[in-house]
KEDOZA-57528 format. One line per field, with one value per residue (C-alpha): residue number from 1; residue in one letter; chain; z, x, y negated. Coordinates in pm, whole numbers, plus 50000, padded with zeros to 5 digits. Last residue first. Layout:
<rs>
num	c(NUM  ...) $
residu	c(a  ...) $
chaine	c(A  ...) $
z	c(Z  ...) $
x	c(X  ...) $
y	c(Y  ...) $
</rs>
This chain:
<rs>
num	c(430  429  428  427  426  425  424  423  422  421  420  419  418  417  416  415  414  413  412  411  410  409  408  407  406  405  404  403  402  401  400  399  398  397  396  395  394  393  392  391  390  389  388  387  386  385  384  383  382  381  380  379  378  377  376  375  374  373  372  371  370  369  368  367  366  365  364  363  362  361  360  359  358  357  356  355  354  353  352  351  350  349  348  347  346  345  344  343  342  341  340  339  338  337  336  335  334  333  332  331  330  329  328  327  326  325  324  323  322  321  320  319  318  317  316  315  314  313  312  311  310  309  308  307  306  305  304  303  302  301  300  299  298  297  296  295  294  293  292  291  290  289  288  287  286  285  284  283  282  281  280  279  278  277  276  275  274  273  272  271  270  269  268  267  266  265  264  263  262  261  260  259  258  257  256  255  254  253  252  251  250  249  248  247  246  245  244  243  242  241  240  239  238  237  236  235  234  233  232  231  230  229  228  227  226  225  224  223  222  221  220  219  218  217  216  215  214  213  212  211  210  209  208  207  206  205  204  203  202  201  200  199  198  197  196  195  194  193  192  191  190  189  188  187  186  185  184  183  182  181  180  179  178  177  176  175  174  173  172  171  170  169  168  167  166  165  164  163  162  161  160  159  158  157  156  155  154  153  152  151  150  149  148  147  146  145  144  143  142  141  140  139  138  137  136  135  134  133  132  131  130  129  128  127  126  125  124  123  122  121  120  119  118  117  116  115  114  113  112  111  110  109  108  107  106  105  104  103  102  101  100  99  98  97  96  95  94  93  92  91  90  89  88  87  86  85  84  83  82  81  80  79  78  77  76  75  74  73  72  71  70  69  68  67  66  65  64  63  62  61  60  59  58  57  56  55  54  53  52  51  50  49  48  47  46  45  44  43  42  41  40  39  38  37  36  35  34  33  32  31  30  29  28  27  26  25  24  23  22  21  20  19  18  17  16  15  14  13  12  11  10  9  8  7  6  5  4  3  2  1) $
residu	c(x  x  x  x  x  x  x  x  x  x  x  x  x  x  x  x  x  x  x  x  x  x  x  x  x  x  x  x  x  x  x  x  x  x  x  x  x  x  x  x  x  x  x  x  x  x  x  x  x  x  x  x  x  x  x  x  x  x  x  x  x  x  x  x  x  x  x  x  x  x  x  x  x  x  x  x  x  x  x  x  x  x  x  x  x  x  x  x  x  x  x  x  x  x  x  x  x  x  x  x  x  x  x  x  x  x  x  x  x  x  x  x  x  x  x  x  x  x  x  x  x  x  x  x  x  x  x  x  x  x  x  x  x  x  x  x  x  x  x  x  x  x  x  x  x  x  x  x  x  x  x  x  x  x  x  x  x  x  x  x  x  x  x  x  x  x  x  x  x  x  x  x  x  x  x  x  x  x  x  x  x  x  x  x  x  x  x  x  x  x  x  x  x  x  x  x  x  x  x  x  x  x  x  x  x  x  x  x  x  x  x  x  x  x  x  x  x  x  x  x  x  x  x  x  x  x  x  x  x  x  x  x  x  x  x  x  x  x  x  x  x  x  x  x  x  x  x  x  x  x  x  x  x  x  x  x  x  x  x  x  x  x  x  x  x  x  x  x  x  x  x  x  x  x  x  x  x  x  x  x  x  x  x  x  x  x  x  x  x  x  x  x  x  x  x  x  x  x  x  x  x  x  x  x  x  x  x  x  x  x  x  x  x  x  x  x  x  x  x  x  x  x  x  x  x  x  x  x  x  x  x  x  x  x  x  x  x  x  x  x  x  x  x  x  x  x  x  x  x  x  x  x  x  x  x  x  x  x  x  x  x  x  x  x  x  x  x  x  x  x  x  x  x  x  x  x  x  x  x  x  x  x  x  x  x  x  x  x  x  x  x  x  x  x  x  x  x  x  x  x  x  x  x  x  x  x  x  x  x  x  x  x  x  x  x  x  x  x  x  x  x  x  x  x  x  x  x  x  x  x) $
chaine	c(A  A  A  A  A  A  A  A  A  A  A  A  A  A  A  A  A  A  A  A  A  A  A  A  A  A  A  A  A  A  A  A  A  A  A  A  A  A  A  A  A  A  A  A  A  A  A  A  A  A  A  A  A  A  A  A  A  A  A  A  A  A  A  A  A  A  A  A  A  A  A  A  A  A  A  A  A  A  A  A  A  A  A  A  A  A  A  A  A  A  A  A  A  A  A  A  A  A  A  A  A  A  A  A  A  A  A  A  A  A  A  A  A  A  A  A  A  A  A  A  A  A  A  A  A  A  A  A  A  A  A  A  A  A  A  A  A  A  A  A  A  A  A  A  A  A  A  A  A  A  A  A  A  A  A  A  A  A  A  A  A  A  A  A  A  A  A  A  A  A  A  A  A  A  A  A  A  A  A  A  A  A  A  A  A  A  A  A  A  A  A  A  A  A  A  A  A  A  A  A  A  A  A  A  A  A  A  A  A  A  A  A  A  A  A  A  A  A  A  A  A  A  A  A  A  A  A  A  A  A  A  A  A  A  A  A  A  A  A  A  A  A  A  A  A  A  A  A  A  A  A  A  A  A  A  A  A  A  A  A  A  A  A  A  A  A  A  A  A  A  A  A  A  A  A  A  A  A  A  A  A  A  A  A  A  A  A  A  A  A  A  A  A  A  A  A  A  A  A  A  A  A  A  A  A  A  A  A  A  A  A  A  A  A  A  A  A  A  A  A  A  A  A  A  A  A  A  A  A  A  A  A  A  A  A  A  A  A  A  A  A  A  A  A  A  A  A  A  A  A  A  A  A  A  A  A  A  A  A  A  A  A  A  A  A  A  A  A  A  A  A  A  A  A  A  A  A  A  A  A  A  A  A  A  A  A  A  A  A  A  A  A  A  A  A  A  A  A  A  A  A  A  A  A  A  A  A  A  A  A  A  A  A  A  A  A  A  A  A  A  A  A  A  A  A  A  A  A  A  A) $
z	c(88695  88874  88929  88748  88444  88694  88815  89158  89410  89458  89517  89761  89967  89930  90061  90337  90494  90462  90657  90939  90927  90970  91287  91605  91871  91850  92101  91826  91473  91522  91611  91336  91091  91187  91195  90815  90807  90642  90392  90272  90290  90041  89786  89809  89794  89440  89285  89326  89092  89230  89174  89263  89132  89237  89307  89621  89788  89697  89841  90166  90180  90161  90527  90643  90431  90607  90922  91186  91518  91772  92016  91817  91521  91213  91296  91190  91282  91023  90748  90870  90894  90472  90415  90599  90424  90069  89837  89665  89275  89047  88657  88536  88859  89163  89478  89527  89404  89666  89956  89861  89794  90140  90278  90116  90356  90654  90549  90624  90972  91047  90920  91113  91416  91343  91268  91650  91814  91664  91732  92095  92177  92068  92380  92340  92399  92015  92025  92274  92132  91780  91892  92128  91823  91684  91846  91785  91810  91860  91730  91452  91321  91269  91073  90842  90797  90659  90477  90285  90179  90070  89860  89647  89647  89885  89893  89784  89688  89796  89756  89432  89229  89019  88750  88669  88347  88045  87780  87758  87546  87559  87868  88026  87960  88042  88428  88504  88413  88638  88891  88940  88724  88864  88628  88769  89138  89053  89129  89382  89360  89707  89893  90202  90445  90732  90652  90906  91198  91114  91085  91457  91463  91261  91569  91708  91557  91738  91701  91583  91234  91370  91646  91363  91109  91362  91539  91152  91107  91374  91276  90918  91019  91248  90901  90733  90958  90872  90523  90439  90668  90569  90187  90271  90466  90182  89931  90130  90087  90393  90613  90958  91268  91176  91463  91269  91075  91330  91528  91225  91194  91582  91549  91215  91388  91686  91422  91150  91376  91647  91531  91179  91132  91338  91130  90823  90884  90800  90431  90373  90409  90281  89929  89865  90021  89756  89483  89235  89040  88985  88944  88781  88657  88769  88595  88636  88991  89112  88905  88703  88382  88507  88502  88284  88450  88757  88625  88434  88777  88955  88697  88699  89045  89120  88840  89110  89051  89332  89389  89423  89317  89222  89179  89466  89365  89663  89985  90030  89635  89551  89858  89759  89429  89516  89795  89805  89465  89269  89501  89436  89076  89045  89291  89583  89694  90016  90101  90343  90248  90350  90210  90333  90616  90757  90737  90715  90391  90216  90248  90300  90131  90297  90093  90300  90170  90398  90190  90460  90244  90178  90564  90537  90228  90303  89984  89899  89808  89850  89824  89730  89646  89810  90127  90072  90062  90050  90101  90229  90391  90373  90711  90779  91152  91288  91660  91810  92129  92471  92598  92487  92646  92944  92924  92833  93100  93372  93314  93442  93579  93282  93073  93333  93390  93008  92965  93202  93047  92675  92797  92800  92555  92495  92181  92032  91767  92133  92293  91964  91971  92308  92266  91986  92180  92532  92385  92172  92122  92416  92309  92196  92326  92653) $
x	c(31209  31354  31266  30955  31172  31306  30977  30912  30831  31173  31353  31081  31160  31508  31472  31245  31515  31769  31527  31533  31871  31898  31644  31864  31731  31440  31158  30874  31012  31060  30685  30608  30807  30579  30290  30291  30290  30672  30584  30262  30496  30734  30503  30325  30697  30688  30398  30445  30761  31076  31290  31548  31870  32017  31780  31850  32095  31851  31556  31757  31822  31416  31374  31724  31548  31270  31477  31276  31267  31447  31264  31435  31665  31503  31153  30841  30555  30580  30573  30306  30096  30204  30086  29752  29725  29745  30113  30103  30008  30094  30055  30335  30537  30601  30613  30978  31045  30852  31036  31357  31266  31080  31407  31652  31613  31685  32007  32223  32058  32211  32533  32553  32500  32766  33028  32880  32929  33293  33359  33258  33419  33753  33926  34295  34355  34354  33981  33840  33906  33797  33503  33435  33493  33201  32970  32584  32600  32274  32075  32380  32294  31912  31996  32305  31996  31771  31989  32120  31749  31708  32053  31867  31791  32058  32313  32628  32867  33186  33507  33427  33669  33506  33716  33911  34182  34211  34468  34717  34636  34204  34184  34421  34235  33896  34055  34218  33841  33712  33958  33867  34099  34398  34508  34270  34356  34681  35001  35228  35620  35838  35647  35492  35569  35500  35626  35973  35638  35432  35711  35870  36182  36515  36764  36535  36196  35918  35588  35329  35276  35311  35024  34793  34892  34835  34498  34367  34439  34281  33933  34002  34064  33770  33546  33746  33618  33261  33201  33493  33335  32984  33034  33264  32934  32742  32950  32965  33312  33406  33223  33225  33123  33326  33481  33843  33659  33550  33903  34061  33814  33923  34282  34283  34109  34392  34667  34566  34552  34822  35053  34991  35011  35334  35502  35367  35554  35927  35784  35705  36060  36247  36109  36386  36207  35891  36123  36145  35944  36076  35888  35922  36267  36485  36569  36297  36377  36030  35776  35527  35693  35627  35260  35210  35451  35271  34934  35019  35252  34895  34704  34932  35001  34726  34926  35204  35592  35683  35675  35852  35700  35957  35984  35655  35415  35236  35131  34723  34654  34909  34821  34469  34557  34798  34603  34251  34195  34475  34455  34081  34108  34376  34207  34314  34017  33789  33982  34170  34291  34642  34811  35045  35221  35525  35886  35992  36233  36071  35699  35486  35214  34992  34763  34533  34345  34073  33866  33926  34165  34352  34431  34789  34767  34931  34995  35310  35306  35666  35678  36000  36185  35881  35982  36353  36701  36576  36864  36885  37167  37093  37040  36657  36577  36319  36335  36270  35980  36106  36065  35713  35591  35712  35515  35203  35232  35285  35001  34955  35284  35496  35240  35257  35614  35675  35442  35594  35971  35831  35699  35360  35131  34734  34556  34467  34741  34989  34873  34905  35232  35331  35175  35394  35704  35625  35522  35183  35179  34967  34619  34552  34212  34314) $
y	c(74082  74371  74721  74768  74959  75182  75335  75292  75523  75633  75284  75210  75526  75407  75042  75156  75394  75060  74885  75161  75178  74812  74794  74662  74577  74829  74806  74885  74945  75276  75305  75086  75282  75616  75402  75289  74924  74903  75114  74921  74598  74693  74819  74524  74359  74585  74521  74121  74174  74092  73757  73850  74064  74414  74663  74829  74618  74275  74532  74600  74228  74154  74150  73964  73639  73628  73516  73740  73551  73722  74024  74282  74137  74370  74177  74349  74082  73817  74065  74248  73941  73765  74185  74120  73806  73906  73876  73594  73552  73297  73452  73568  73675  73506  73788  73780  73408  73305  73478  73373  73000  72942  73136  72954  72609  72835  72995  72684  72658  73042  72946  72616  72865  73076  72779  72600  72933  72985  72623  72651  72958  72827  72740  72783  72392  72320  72473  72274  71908  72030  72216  71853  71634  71793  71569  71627  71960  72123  71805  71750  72114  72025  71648  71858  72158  71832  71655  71978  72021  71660  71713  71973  72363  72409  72723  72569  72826  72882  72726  72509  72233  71961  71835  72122  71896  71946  71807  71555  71242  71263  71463  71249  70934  71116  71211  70882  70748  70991  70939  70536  70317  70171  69931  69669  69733  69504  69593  69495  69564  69543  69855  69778  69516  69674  70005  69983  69901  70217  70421  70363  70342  70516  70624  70810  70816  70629  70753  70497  70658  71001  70954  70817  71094  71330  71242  71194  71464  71667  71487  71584  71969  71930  71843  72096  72340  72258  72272  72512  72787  72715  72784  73046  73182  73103  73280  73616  73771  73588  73784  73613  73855  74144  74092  74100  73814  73634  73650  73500  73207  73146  73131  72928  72628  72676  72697  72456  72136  72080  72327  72313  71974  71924  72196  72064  71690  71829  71915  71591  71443  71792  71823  72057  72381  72253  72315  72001  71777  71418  71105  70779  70829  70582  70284  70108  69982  69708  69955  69824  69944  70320  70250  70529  70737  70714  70770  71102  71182  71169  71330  71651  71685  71986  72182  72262  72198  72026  71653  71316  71028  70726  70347  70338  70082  69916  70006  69953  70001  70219  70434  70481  70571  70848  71036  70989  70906  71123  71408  71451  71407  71660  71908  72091  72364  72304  71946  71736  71419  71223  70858  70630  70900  70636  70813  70406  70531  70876  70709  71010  71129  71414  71673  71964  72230  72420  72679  72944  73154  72796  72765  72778  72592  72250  72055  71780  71475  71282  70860  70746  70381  70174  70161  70096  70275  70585  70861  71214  71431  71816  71974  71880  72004  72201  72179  72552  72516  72620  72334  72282  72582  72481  72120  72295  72543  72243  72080  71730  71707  71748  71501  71250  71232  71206  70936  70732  70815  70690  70384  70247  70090  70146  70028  70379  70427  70316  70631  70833  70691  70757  71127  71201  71056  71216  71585  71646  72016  72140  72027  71626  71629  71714) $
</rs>
């Protein structure tokens, strides 16, 4: 089931219905308690989470709440929902590496103006990621249809009650079984998330499934009928009562300068990571390899929320490995570039192809010069040196340990400090 074991008869009615196909409530019932019967147990048993404190909208268009979902933030997954506080209806949702103003304000705030309407009031809590938005709001506070009230309000995020009821069905059908898996790696040891690259990777692809498991959500919400309210999609119909025009909505980086130049600063590009490619063509080319292994992700997403995570932990390793590939060209150049352009000599370029820390694998070049990065710090090298390198490495006493090894890191790390003693420190690094 793509939908996992979450979805009971009035989600999955209006993720049915989000996807052109009607039937009532009671049918869909029967089939989901008969078509697993674990799911539907574990679903009974579930704890409601209900809002005690009375609210009031009295329009769509009176509130819209924002509100961030972090319980993925040490994986460089951030998600943002707006929902309209009358019809319940989510108008706006991204999914991001690190929350950012400009971000929010596009995806999020502007692109709800523009579909919905002006909302008379934003409601908030008291982060620093909401600063351009309520900048904007209260800017175009005289667009409003009530301009009386204030045009936002920050408060708690346990008193933003409307958006807050949504996490729980965004974690359990999306942030859970993704978060599952990237937890196992690490207690593995398998993911190391102190490595840049790998964060790089993890962000990269798991907020692609967190997107796809959105969108599932928000679409199954929207059609979802609330008892004794409706169905969100159909009380938001009409949007809000107060239209503005797309002309006094600038695009985030001119939201960004005007706030700059009346407020103050603002992090325009926000990082989880770092991106490992030379240049765009290079990411082009590892996103074109990955897709031939995996050319639909929907299946790690589909997997993974029903307790099957194999294939997303495969697919993240191996998007890892491809990420590496375009470096290596770049690695092993800068290690023997010096003054003048020299390479290292073709029995050496032989010996390195041959010794393989990974047993009968392909040697990445990369995993070869590691236990000179440990040793000395930063690339490049100079051509001395990886001669160096190489001449230890071809000596028959590390062949012979080489030979039949699966796995050769002590042996590397031997060469690293035999290197480290034959050179003088002030040939160490570049």
């Amino acid at each position: 089931m793509k939908t996992g074991p979450t979805y009971g008869r009035k989600m999955m009615t209006g993720y049915l219905a989000a996807a052109g196909v009607h039937a009532s409530e009671g049918r869909v019932g029967d089939v989901l308690r008969n078509i697993h019967m674990p799911y539907h147990r574990a679903r009974c048993q579930g704890a409601r989470n209900l809002n005690p404190v009375p609210y009031n909208a009295g329009y769509v268009g009176h509130k819209v709440h924002i509100d961030q979902n972090e319980k993925m933030v040490m994986f460089g997954v951030t998600h943002v929902l707006a929902i309209d506080g009358f019809s319940s209806k989510i108008v706006g949702k991204s999914t991001m590496p690190v929350k950012n103003n400009l971000t929010i304000y596009s995806d999020i705030y502007r692109g709800a103006v523009i579909e919905y309407g002006m909302w008379d009031q934003v409601r908030v809590d008291h982060g620093k990621e909401f600063y351009l938005t309520l900048y904007m709001q209260e800017k175009l506070a005289s667009h409003r249809h009530n301009t009386e009230r204030p045009p936002y309000m920050q408060t708690p995020s346990t008193k933003n009650h409307t958006i807050e009821r949504i996490w729980p069905e965004i974690n359990n059908r999306v942030n859970y079984p993704l978060k599952v898996a990237l937890v196992q790696l690490v207690d593995q040891e398998v993911l190391d998330m102190e490595d840049r690259m790998s964060k790089f990777c993890v962000s990269s692809l798991t907020c692609q499934l967190a997107r796809l498991g959105i969108d599932r959500v928000v679409q199954a919400w929207n059609a979802h009928r609330i008892p004794g309210k409706g169905i969100p999609s159909y009380l938001a119909r009409e949007g809000c009562p107060k239209r503005i025009s797309t002309d006094l909505l600038p695009e985030a980086s001119v939201a960004a300068d005007w706030y700059e130049q009346e407020v103050g600063s603002l992090t325009r590009v926000s990082h989880f990571g770092t991106n490992p490619f030379q240049s765009a063509q290079d990411q082009e080319t590892a996103e074109r390899e990955f897709a031939l292994q995996w050319p639909d992700v929907t299946v790690m997403l589909d997997n993974a929320v029903n307790n099957q995570p194999e294939d997303f932990k495969s697919g993240l390793q191996g998007l890892i490995d491809l990420t590496r590939q375009p470096e290596y060209p770049q690695r092993i150049e800068a290690c023997v570039r010096v003054k003048t352009v020299r390479r290292v000599s073709e029995p050496q370029e032989k010996t390195l192809e041959k010794i393989s820390p990974m047993g009968s694998k392909p040697v990445p070049q990369w995993y070869l010069l590691k236990p000179l990065q440990e040793t000395f710090g930063a690339f490049p090298l100079h051509v001395d040196e990886v001669q160096t390198f190489l001449s230890l490495v071809a000596e028959e006493r590390i062949q012979r340990e080489l030979d039949g090894a699966t796995r050769n890191e002590k042996v590397f790390q031997e060469v690293a400090q035999l290197l480290s003693q034959l050179l003088s420190p002030d040939l160490q690094t570049v």
